[in-house]
C-alpha positions in Angstrom: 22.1 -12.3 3.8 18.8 -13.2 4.1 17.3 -15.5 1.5 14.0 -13.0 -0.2 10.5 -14.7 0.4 8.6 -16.0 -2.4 6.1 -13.4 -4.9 2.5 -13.9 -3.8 0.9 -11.5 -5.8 1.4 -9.3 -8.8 -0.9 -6.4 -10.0 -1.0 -6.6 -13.8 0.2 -3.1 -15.7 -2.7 -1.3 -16.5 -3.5 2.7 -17.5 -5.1 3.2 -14.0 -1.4 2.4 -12.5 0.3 4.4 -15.1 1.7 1.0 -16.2 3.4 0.2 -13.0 4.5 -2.7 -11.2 3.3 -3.7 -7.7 4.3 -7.2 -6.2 4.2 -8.4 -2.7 6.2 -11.4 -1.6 6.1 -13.1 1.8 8.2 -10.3 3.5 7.4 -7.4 1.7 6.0 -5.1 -1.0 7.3 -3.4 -3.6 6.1 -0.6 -5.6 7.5 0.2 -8.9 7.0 3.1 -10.5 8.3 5.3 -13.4 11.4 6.5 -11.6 12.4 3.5 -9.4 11.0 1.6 -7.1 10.1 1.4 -3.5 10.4 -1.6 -1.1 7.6 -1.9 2.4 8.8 -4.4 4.7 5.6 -6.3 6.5 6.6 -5.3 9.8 6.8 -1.5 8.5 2.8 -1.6 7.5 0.6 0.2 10.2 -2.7 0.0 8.0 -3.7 -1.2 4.5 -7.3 -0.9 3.1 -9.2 0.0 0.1 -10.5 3.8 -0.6 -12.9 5.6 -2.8 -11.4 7.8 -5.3 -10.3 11.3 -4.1 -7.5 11.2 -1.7 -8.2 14.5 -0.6 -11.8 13.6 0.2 -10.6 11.6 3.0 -10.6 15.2 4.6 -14.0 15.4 5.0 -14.6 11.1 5.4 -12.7 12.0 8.8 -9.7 10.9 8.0 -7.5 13.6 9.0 -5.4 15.8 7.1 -2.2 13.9 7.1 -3.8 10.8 5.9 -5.6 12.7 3.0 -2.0 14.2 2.0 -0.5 10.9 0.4 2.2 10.2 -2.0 -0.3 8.7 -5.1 1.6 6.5 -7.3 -0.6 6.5 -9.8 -4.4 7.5 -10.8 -5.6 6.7 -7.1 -7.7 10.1 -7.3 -9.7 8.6 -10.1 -10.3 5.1 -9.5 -10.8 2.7 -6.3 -7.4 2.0 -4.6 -5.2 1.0 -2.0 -4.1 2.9 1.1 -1.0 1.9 2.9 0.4 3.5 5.8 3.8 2.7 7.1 5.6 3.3 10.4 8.4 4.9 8.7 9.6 7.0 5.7 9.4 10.4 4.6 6.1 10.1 3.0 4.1 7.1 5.8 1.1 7.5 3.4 1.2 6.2 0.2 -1.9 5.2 -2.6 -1.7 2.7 -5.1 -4.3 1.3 -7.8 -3.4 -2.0 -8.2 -5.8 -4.4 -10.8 -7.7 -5.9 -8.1 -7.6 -3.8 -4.7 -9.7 -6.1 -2.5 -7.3 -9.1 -3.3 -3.8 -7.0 -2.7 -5.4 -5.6 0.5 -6.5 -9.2 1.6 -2.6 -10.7 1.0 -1.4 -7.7 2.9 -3.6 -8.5 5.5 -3.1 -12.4 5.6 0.9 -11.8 6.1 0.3 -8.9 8.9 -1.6 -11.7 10.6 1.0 -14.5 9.7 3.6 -12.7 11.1 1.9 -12.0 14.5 1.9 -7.8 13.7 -0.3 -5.8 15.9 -3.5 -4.6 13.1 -5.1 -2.1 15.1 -3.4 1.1 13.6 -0.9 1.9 16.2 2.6 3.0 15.2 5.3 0.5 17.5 7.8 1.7 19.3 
């Protein structure tokens, strides 16, 4: 068994998140939320980046209808957030509003790149 990688970043609890729990460590990210929680490997994330509000909307910012049709953790329709799409999963979309987007997407980012992952948007084989 593997020994789990250190927490570099929690989001504090706030209304916006519906009070939930998000944390990445140095091989993954996990999502709590009012049922459970969800665990993202690094190596699963395709793309991570901060939207507007309304999910939807990313219909008509030319994001494509599957990308607009996320699984929204929280109050993502109302406030900035964070999109994160995975390679796999039954739902590869899912929106978060962690307390400070810009800093959770920029650890995200730093550990793609640390682990030598392809950021260009392109599912693996």
């Amino acid at each position: 068994m593997t020994q789990p990688g250190p927490l570099l970043y929690t989001s504090k609890r706030l209304p916006r998140s519906l009070w939930q729990k998000y944390q990445i460590y140095t091989d993954r990210i996990t999502l709590g939320f009012c049922v459970g929680q969800t665990t993202i490997q690094v190596s699963d994330i395709v793309d991570v980046e901060v939207r507007p509000p309304i999910v939807i909307a990313d219909l008509l910012r030319g994001k494509g209808f599957l990308y607009s049709l996320a699984l929204k953790l929280d109050l993502a329709d109302l406030f900035r957030h964070v999109a994160i799409h995975r390679r796999t999963g039954w739902m590869k979309h899912i929106r978060i509003t962690p307390d400070d987007p810009d800093r959770f997407v920029d650890v995200c980012k730093s550990l793609i790149e640390r682990k030598g992952l392809e950021y260009d948007g392109t599912v693996a084989d």
